[in-house]
C-alpha positions as CSV (number, residue, x, y, z in Angstrom):
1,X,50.3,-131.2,21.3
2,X,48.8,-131.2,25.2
3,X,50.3,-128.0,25.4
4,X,49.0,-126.5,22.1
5,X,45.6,-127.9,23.0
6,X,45.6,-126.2,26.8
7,X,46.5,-123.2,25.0
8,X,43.6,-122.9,23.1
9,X,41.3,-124.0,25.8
10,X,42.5,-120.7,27.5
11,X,42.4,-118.3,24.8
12,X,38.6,-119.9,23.9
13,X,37.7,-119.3,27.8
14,X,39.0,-115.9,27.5
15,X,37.1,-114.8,24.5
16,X,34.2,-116.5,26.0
17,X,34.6,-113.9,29.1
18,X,35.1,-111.3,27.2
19,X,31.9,-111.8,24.9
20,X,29.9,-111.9,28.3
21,X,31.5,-109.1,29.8
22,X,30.3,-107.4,26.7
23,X,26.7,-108.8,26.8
24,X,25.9,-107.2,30.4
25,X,27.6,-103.7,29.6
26,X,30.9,-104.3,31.7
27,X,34.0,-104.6,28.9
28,X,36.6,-102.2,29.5
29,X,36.2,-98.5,27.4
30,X,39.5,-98.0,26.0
31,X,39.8,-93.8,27.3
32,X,38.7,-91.6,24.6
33,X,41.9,-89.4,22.8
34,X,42.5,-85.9,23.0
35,X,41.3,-83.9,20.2
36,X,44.9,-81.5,19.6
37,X,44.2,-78.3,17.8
38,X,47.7,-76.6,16.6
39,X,47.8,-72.9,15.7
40,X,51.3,-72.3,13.8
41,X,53.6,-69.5,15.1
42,X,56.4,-68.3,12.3
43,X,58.6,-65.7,14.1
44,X,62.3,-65.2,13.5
45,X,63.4,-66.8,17.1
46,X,67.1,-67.1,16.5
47,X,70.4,-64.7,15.7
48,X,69.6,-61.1,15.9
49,X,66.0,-61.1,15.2
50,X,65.5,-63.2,18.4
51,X,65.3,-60.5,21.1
52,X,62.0,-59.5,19.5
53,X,60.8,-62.3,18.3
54,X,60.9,-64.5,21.7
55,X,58.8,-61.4,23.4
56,X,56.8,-62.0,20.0
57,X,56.2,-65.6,20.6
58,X,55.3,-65.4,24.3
59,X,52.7,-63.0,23.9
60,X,51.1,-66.6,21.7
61,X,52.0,-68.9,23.9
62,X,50.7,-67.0,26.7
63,X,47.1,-67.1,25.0
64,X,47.5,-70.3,24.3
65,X,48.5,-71.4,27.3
66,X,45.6,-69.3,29.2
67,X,42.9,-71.0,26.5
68,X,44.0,-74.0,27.8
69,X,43.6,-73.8,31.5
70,X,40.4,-71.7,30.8
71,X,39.0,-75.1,28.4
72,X,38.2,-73.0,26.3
73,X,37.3,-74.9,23.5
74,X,36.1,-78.1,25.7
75,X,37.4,-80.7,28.6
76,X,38.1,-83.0,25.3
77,X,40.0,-80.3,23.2
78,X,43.5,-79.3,23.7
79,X,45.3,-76.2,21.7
80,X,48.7,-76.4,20.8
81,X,51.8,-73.9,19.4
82,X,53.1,-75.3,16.8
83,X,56.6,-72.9,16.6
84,X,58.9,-72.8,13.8
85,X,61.4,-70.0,13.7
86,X,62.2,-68.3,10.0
87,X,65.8,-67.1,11.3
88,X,68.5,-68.4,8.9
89,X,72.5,-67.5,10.0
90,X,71.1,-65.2,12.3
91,X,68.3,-62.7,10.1
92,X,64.6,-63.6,9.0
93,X,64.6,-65.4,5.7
94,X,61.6,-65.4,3.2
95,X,62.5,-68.8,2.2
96,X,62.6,-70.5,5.4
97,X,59.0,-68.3,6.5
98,X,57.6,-69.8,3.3
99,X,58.7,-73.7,4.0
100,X,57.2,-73.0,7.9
101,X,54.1,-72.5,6.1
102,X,54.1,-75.6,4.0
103,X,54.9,-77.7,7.1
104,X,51.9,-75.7,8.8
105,X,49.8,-76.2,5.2
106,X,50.9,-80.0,5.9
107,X,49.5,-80.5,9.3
108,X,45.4,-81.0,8.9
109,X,45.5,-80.2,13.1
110,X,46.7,-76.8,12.3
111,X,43.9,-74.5,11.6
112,X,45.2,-70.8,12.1
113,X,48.4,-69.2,12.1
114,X,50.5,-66.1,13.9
115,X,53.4,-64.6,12.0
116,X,55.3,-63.2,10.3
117,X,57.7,-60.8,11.8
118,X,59.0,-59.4,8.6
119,X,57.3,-57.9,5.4
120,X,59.2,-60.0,3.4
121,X,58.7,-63.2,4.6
122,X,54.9,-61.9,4.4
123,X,55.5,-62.0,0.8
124,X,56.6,-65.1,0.4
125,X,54.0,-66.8,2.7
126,X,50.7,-65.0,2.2
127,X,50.3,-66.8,-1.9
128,X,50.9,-70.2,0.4
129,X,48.1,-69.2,2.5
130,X,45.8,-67.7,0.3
131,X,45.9,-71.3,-1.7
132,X,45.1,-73.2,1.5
133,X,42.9,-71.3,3.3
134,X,44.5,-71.1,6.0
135,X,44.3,-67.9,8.3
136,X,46.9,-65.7,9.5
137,X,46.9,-62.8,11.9
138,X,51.0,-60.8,11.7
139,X,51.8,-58.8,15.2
140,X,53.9,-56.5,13.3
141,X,54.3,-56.8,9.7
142,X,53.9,-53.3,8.2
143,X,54.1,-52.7,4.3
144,X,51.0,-51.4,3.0
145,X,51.3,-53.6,-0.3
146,X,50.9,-56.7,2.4
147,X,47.3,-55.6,2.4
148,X,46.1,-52.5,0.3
149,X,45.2,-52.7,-3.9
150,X,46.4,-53.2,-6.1
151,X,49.5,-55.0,-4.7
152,X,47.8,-57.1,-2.5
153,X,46.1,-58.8,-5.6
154,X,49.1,-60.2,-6.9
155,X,50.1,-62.2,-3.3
156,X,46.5,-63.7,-4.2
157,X,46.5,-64.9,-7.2
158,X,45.3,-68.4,-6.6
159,X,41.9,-67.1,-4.6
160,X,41.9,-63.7,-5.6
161,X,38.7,-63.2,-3.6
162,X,40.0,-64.3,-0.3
163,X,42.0,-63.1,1.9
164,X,43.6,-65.1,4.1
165,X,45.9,-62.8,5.8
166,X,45.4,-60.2,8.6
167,X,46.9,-57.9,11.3
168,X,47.0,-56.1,14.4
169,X,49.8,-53.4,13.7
170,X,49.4,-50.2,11.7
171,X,51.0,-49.5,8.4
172,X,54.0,-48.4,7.0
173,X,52.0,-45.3,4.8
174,X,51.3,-44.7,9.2
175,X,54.7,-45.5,10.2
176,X,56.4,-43.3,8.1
177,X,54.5,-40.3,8.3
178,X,54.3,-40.1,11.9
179,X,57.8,-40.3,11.7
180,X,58.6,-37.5,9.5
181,X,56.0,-35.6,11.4
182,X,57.9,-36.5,14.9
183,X,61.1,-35.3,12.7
184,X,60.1,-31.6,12.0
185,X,58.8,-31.5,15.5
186,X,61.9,-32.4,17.1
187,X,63.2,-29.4,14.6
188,X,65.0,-31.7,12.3
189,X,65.3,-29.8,9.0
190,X,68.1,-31.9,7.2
191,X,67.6,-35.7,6.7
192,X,70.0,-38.1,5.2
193,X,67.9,-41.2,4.4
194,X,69.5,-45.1,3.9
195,X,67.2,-48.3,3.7
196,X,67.9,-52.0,3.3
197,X,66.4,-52.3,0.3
198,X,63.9,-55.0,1.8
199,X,60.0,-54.9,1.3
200,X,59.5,-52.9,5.1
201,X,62.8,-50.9,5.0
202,X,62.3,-49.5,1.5
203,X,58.8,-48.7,1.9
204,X,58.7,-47.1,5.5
205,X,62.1,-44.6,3.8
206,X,60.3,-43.9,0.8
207,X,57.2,-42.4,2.7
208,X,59.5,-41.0,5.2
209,X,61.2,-39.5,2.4
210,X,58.0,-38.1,0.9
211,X,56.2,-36.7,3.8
212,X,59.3,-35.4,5.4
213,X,59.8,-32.9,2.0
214,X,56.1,-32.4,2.7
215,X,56.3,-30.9,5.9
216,X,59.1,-28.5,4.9
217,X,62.2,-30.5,5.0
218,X,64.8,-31.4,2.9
219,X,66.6,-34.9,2.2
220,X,69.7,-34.3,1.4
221,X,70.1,-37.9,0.0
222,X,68.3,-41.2,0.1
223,X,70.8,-44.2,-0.5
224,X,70.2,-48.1,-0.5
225,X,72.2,-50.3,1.5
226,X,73.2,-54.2,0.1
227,X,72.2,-57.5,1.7
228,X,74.8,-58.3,4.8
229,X,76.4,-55.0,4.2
230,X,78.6,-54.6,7.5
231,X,80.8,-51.4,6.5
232,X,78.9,-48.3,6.1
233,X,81.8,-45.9,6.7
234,X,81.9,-44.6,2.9
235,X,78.3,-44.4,3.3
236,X,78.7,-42.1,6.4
237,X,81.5,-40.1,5.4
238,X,79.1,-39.2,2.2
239,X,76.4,-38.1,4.8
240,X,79.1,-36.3,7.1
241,X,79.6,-34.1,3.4
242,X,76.2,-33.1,2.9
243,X,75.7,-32.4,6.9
244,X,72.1,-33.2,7.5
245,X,71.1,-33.3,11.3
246,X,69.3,-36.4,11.1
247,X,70.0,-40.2,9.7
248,X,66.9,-41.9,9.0
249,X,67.1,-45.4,9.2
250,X,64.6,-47.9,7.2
251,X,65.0,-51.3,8.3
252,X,65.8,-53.5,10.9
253,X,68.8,-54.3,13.5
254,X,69.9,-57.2,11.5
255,X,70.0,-55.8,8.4
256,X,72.4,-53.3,9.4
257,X,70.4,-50.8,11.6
258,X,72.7,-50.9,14.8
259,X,76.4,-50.8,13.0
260,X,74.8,-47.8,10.7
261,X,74.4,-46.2,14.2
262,X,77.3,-47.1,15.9
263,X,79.4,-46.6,12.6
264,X,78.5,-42.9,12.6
265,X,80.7,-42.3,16.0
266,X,83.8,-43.1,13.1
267,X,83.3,-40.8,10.9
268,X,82.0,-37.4,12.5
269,X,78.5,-38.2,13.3
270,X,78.5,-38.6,16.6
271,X,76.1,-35.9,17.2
272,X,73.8,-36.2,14.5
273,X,70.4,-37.6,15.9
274,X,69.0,-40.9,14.0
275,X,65.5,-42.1,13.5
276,X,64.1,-45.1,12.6
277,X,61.0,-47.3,12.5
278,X,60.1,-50.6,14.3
279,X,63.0,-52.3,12.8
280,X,65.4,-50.8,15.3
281,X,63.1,-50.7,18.1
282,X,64.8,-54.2,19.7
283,X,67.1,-55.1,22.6
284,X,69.8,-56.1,19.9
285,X,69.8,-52.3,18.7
286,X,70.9,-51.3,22.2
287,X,73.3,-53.9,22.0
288,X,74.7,-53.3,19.2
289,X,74.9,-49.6,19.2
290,X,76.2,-49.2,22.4
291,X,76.4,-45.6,23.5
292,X,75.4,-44.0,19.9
293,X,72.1,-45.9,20.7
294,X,71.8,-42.4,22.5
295,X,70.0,-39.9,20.8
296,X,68.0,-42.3,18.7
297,X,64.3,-42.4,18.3
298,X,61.8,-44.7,16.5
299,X,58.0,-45.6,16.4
300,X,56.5,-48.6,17.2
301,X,53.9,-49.9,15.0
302,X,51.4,-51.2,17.9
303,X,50.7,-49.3,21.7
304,X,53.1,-49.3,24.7
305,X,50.8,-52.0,26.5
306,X,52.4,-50.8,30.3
307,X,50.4,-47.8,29.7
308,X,47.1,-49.2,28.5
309,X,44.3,-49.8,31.1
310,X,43.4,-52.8,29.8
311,X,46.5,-54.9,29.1
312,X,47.4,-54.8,33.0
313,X,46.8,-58.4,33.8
314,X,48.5,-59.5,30.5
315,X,51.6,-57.5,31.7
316,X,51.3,-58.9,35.1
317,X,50.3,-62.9,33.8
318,X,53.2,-62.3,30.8
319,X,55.6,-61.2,33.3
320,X,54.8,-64.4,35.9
321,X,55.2,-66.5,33.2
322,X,58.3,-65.9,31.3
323,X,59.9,-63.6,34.2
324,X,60.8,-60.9,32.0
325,X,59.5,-57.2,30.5
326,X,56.6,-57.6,27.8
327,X,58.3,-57.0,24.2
328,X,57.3,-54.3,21.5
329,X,54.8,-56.7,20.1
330,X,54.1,-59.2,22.6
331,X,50.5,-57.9,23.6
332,X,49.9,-57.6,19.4
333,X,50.8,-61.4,19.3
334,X,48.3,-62.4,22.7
335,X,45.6,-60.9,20.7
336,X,46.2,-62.2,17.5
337,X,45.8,-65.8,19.4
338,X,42.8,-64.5,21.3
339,X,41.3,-63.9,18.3
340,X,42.2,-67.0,16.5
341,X,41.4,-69.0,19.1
342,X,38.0,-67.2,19.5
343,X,37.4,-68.3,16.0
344,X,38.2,-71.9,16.8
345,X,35.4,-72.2,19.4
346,X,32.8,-70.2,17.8
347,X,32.9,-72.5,15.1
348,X,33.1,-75.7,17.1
349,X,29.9,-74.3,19.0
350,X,28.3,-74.0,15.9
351,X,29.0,-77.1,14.8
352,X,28.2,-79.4,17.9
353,X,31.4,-79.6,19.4
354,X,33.3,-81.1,16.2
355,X,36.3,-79.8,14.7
356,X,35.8,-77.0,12.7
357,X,37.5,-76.7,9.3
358,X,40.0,-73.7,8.0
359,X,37.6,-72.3,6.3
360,X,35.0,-71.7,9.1
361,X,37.8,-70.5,11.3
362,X,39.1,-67.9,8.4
363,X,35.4,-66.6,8.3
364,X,35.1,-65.9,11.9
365,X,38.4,-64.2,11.5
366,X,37.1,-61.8,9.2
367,X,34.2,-61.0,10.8
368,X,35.9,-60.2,13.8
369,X,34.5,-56.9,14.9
370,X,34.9,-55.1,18.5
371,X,36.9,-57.9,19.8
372,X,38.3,-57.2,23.0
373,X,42.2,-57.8,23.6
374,X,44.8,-56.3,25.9
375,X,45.3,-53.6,23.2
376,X,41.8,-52.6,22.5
377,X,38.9,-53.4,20.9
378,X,40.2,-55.2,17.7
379,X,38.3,-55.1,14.0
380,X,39.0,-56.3,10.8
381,X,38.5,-53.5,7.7
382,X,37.5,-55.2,4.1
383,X,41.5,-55.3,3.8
384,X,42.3,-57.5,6.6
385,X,43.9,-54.3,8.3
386,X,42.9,-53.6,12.0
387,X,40.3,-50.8,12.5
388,X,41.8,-49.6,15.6
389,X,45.8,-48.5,14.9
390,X,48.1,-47.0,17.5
391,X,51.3,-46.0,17.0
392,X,54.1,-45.3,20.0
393,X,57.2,-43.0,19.6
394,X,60.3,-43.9,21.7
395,X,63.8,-41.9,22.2
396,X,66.7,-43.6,23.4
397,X,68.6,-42.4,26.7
398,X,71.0,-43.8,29.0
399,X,70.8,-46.8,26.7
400,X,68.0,-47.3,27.2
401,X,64.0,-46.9,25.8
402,X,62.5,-43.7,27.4
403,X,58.4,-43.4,25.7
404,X,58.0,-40.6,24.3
405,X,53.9,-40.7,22.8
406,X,51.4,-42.6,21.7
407,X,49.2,-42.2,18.5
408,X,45.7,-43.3,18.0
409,X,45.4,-43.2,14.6
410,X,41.8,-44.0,12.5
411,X,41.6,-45.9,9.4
412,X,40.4,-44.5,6.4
């Protein structure tokens, strides 16, 4: 009981100091919490998508990373990645991009997005988007339909009147043309064509296809390719019959772009020149391929950013921080954060400082307009499509990525 009673004494004596403290100002401020902002990354980080989408991914973190040490959004407010990867058994998977986008949709702290890779994880994310509001700048998705009527319409059917989505890459209906055009002038008269079947392979062939018989040439065949496919040799030995002097390739590395390549060594094609898009314009190609990665070329949806004036410190800051050459897209992906990011603090400026909501930060997405990034001045058409698209043509020789040009193309 004694000991009950001197416990109580205390405690009362201690409350009693405290209440005083209190009354002259001096009771201990418990240290204010960081506010965390998260931006959502969906890239395909794993299996054979992974050598570019790491260079993809650090071209984000990088401006996220920069934001930070700048303070850019205030002392009290801290950005953070918030990386999934949409890789399943080693290729990008619509399914897994659209459940990274319901874990994003989940978080309240994320208010903006970067990704995806692939066109057809595009399709299966931008409806989840579009419902939430929730902006989303793409480094190097390409299918027209992602964006341009009367397609797009139908990945928005919940808010038909927003758009949600965006991106800093130009287009396949782009893509593909240039190609064909780079075709005939490399003298290519004969094309065999063969495509993955997937939303970006399929459309980038088909308007290869079409402009390519524009400009003069003929395709001597345009066949589809199935889902994991890894022998092509019947495939090839079809080609070999109807001898065309260039293989056009639409799709990516892992969906068969490298052993269509390498495969053509086997059966009498060893000479015959290949083309492609994007898809094939990764470190895994060359891997993959081997020595028939020689004699390849392919077009890069997005500028070589070691020969643009004004991506030199991003080169130089990108290659301090992850010791290693800047990837296809990774100045694409900087810029998309840059301008997400610039979004964030416009609105919190607005708004006194407080947290702005997905909303405000999807308007001040869409009004971007003359933003400048390490690739240019960046705007947004009434599509979501960036006013200012550049494409770059690459050959392969010694194994290895030579630049060839580098297309400034306007929007119409």
């Amino acid at each position: 009981m004694r000991r009950t009673l001197s416990l109580n004494i205390t405690a009362a004596l201690a409350a009693a100091a405290f209440a005083a403290s209190t009354a002259f100002g001096f009771a201990p401020r418990p240290a204010a919490a960081a506010t965390v902002i998260k931006i959502g990354i969906d890239l395909p980080v794993s299996g054979a998508d992974a050598s570019i989408g790491i260079p993809t991914q650090n071209g984000a973190l990088l401006a996220i990373e920069e934001a930070n040490a700048k303070h850019v959004l205030g002392a009290g407010t801290t950005l953070q990645a918030y990386a999934l990867d949409d890789a399943v058994q080693g290729k990008h998977d619509p399914a897994q991009g659209a459940q990274n986008v319901k874990t994003f949709i989940a978080d309240p702290s994320v208010l903006a997005m970067i990704g995806p890779f692939n066109s057809n994880v595009a399709v299966a994310e931008i409806p989840l988007t579009n419902d939430a509001g929730l902006v989303q700048i793409a480094a190097s998705t390409t299918n027209d339909a992602l964006t341009r009527p009367p397609n797009a319409a139908k990945l928005r059917s919940t808010h038909p009147e927003t758009n949600a989505f965006f991106r800093v890459c130009t287009v396949d209906s782009r893509q593909g043309a240039a190609g064909a055009q780079f075709a005939r002038k490399l003298g290519f008269k004969r094309a065999f064509i063969v495509d993955d079947n997937e939303t970006y392979g399929k459309g980038l062939a088909d308007v290869f296809d079409a402009q390519f018989k524009a400009l003069g040439g003929a395709v001597v065949d345009h066949e589809h390719i199935t889902s994991n496919q890894q022998d092509f040799k019947a495939l090839l030995t079809k080609a070999r019959s109807m001898t065309p002097d260039v293989v056009f390739y639409g799709g990516t590395t892992s969906t068969g772009g490298g052993v269509v390549r390498k495969q053509m060594a086997d059966v009498g094609l060893k000479g015959v020149a290949y083309m492609g898009g994007d898809g094939i314009g990764d470190d895994e190609f060359l891997k993959v391929a081997g020595t028939m990665a020689n004699g390849t070329y392919y077009s890069i949806a997005a500028p070589e950013a070691t020969r643009l004036p004004t991506a030199g410190a991003f080169v130089a800051a990108y290659k301090k921080r992850f010791n290693a050459e800047v990837g296809p897209y990774s100045a694409n992906a900087y810029a998309a954060a840059e301008i997400e990011i610039a979004a964030i603090a416009k609105a919190m400026k607005a708004d006194g400082g407080k947290v702005p909501t997905r909303a405000q930060v999807l308007k001040n997405v869409a009004a971007t307009n003359d933003f400048e990034t390490p690739i240019g001045k960046i705007g947004f058409d009434k599509y979501g499509d960036t006013t200012s698209p550049i494409l770059s043509l690459y050959e392969v020789k010694g194994e290895k990525k030579v630049f060839v040009n580098q297309i400034s193309l306007k929007t119409s």
